[in-house]
C-alpha positions in Angstrom: 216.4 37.5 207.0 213.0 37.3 205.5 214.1 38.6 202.1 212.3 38.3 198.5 212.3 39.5 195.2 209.3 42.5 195.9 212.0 43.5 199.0 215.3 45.2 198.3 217.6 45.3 201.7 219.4 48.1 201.3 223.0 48.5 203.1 222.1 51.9 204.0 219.9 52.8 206.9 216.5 53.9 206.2 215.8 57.0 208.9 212.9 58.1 210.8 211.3 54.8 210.9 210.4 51.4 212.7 211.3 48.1 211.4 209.7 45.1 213.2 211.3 41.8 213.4 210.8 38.3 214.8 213.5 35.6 216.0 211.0 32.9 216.1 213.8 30.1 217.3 214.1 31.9 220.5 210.6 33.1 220.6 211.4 36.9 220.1 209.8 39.6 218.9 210.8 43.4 218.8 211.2 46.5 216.7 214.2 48.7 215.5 214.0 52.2 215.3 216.0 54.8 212.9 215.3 58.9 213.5 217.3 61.6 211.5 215.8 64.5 210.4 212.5 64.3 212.5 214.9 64.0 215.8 217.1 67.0 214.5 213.9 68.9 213.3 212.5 68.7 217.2 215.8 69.4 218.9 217.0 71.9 216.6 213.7 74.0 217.0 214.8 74.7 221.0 218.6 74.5 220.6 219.2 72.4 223.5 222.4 72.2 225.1 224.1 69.0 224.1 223.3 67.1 226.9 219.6 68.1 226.9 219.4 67.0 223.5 220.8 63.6 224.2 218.5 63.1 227.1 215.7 64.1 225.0 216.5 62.1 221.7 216.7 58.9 224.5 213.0 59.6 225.7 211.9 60.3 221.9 213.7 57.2 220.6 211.8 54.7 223.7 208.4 56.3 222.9 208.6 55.4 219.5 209.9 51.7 220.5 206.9 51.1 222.7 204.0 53.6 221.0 204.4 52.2 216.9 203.6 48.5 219.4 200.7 49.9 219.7 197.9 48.4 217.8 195.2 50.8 218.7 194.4 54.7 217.6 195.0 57.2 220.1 198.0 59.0 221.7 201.1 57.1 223.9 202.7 59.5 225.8 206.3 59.6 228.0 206.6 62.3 230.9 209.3 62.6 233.5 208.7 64.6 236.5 211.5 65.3 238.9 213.7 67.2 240.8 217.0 67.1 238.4 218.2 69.5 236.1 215.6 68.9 233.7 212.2 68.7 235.4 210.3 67.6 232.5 210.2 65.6 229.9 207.3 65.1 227.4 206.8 63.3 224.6 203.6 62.1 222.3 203.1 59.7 219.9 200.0 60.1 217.9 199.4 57.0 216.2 200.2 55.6 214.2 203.7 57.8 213.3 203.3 61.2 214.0 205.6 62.5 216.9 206.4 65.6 219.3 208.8 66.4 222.2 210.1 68.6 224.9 212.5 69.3 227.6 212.0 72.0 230.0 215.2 72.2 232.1 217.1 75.1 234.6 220.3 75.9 233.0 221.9 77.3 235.7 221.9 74.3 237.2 222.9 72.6 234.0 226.5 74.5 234.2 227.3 72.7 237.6 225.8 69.1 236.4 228.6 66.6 236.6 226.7 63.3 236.1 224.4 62.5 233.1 221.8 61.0 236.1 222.3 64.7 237.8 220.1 65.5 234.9 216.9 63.5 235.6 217.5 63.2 239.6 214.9 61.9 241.5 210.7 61.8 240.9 208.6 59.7 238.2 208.7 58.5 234.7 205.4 57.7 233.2 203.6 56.2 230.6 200.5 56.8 229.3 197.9 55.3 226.8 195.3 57.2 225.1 192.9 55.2 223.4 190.5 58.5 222.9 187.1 58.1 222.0 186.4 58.4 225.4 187.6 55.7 226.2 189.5 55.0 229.6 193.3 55.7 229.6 196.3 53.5 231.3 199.4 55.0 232.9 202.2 53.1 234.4 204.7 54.8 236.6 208.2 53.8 237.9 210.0 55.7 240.0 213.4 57.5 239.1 216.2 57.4 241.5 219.4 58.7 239.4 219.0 55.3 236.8 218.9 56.3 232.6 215.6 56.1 230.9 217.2 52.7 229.8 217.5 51.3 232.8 214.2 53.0 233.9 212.6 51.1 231.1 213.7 47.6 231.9 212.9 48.2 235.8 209.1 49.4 235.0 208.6 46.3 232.9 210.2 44.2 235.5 208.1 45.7 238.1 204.8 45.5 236.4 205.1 41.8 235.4 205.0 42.6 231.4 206.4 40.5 228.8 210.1 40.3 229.6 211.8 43.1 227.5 215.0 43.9 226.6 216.0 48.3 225.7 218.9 49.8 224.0 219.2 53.2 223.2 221.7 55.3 221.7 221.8 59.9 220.6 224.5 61.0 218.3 225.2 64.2 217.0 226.4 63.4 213.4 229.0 65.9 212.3 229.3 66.5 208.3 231.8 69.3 206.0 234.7 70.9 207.5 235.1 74.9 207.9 232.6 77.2 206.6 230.4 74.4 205.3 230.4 72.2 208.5 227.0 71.5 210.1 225.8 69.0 212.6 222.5 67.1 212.9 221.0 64.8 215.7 220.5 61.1 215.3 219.2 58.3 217.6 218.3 54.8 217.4 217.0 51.7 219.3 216.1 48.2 219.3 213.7 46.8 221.8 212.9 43.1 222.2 210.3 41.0 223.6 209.7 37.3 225.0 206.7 35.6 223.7 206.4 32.1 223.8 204.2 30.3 222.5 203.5 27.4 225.6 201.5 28.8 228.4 203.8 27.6 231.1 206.8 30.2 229.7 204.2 33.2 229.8 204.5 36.1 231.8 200.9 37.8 232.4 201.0 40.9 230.2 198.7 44.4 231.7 200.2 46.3 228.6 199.2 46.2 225.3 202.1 43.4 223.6 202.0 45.4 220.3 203.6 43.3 217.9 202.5 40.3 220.0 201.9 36.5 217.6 197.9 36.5 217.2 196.4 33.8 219.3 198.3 34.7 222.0 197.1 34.2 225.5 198.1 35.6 228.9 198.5 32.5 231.7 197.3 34.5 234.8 199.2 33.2 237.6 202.1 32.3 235.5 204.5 35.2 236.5 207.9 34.3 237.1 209.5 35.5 240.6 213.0 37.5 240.8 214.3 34.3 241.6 212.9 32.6 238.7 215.5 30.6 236.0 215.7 32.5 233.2 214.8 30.7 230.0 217.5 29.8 227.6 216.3 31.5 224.6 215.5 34.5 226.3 218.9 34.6 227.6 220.6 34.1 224.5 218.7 37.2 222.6 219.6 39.2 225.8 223.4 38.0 225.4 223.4 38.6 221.2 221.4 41.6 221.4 224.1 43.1 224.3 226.5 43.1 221.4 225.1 46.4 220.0 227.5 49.3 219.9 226.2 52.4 220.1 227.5 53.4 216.6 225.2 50.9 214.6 222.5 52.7 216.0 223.0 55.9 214.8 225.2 55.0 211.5 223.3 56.1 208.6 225.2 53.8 206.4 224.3 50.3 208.4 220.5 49.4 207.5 218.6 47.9 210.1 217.8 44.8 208.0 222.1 44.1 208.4 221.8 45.0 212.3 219.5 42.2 212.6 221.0 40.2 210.3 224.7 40.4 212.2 222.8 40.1 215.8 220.2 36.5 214.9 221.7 35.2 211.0 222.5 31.8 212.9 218.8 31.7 214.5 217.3 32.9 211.4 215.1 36.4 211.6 212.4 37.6 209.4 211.5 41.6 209.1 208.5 42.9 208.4 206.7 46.5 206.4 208.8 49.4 207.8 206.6 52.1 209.3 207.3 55.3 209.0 207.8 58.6 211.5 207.5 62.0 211.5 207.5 65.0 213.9 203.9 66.8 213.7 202.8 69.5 216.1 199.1 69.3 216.8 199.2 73.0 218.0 196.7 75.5 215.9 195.9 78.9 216.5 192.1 78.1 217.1 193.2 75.5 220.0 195.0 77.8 221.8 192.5 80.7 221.2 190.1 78.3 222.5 192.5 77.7 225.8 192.8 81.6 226.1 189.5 81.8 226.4 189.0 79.7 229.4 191.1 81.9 231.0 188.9 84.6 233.2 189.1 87.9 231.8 191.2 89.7 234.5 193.8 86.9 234.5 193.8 87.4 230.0 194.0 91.0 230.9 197.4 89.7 232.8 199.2 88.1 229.7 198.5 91.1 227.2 202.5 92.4 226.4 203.8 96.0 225.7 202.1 95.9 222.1 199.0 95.4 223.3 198.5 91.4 222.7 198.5 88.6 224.2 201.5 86.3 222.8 201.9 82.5 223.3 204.6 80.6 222.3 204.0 76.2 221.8 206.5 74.3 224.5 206.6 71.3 221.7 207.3 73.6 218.1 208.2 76.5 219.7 205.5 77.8 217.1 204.7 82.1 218.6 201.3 83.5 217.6 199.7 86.5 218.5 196.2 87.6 219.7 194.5 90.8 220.2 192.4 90.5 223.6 189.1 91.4 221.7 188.8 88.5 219.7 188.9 86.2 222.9 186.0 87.5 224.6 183.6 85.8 223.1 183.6 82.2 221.4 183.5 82.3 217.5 180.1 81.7 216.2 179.5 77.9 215.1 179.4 77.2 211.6 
């Protein structure tokens, strides 16, 4: 543990953020992610149905993993598309910690669901990089055919020849009182780790942005290993210590990251790095959506206006409900 006397490692867990680490013996890098109240804040402004809320903390707790990697500003955005219970999943990461989610799922069906992978069913799960600026954007796509978002994960960076990776995830809902003064919150956490050697002739080729990748890294092109390929020792052994991880140390609020790592790697030797912090942030406004209104045609505004008269519009990610009267989205507001 890369401990000194400016660092205090604290035995409890430090939530709603991402600790970095490296295992340079076994040529491993990866992050660690905590969430508590921005996870309960996004799931408890819906009220999802427990299992909802567990598929959703899963997708919220892998976009952090791979979007804080990113060394870049912009947006990295999760979707699922599909024909399960829930339909669609989004989530954004604004860089570099501000985060958003949503499920949109049928709950009739949800009453008959008897499998966790009846919730996801079959279609896409995609990723997507948004440098801005106008810049271009990257997506990647894997398909999903009944698997966990865990699972999905490892298969799209198998399939796309990236560094090899290693995903855990794991939802909670924390339960705290008794009686009267009982109340429940969400928590989720997740540790991701990545194979980087240093010698070109153990590199994978990379297409995605490595995030917390050693500087002076290069990509061998041609180097890719086949299915068939040996796995390398050290990249075996941090599969094999970091398959050790119950679910529990994930979510327990009392079990610092810094002691995860240092139970999973103390005989390699691991060093941490600056924590960064998360937190859930809608970019919704009133003038953005006016300005989306307005694009509308005016028959199809004169469509949405409700009983009272206006036209009322509710944010899928915040839930977030403001009202407009139809006159003031005729015209465009006059530019300052």
């Amino acid at each position: 543990m890369n401990e000194s006397a400016a660092r205090f490692v604290s035995d409890h867990g430090e939530d709603d953020s991402v600790l970095p680490f490296a295992v340079e013996p076994l040529d491993v890098r990866g992050r660690v992610v905590k969430l508590g109240p921005a996870l309960d804040h996004i799931l408890s402004q819906h009220g999802y149905p427990a299992p909802i809320a567990r598929l959703l903390g899963e997708a919220v707790v892998l976009t952090v993993l791979l979007g804080s990697s990113l060394k870049i500003e912009g947006r990295f955005q999760l979707q699922t598309r599909s024909d399960g219970v829930v339909d669609m999943l989004v989530v954004d990461f604004d860089a570099p910690d501000r985060l958003r989610a949503f499920a949109r799922y049928d709950a009739q069906r949800l009453a008959f669901a008897d499998r966790e992978t009846d919730l996801i069913g079959k279609g896409h799960l995609a990723f997507t990089i948004d440098p801005g600026n106008e810049m271009s954007r990257y997506q990647g796509i894997v398909a999903m055919e009944g698997q966990g978002l865990e699972e999905a994960a490892h298969q799209y960076f198998r399939q796309s020849e990236q560094i090899p990776t290693f995903v855990r995830l794991a939802v909670a809902e924390a339960v705290t009182g008794s009686g009267d003064s009982q109340a429940t919150a969400w928590r989720a956490g997740g540790i991701m780790l990545q194979f980087l050697p240093t010698s070109p002739e153990r590199q994978r080729q990379a297409d995605f942005d490595p995030g917390d990748i050693p500087e002076g890294y290069e990509s061998a092109e041609g180097a890719a290993q086949g299915e068939d390929a040996q796995e390398d020792e050290a990249w075996s052994e941090a599969k094999i210590l970091a398959g050790t991880i119950e679910d529990h140390e994930l979510v327990d609020p009392t079990l610092s990251s810094e002691r995860l790592l240092y139970r999973l790697f103390h005989e390699r030797g691991v060093k941490v790095f600056a924590p960064q912090t998360v937190h859930d942030s809608c970019r919704c406004s009133r003038e953005g959506i006016a300005r989306m209104l307005r694009n509308f045609t005016p028959q199809e505004r004169q469509d949405m206006i409700g009983d009272n008269g206006k036209i009322g519009v509710t944010c899928e990610f915040c839930s977030t409900f403001r009202e407009f009267e139809p006159e003031e989205l005729e015209t465009a507001p006059e530019e300052e």
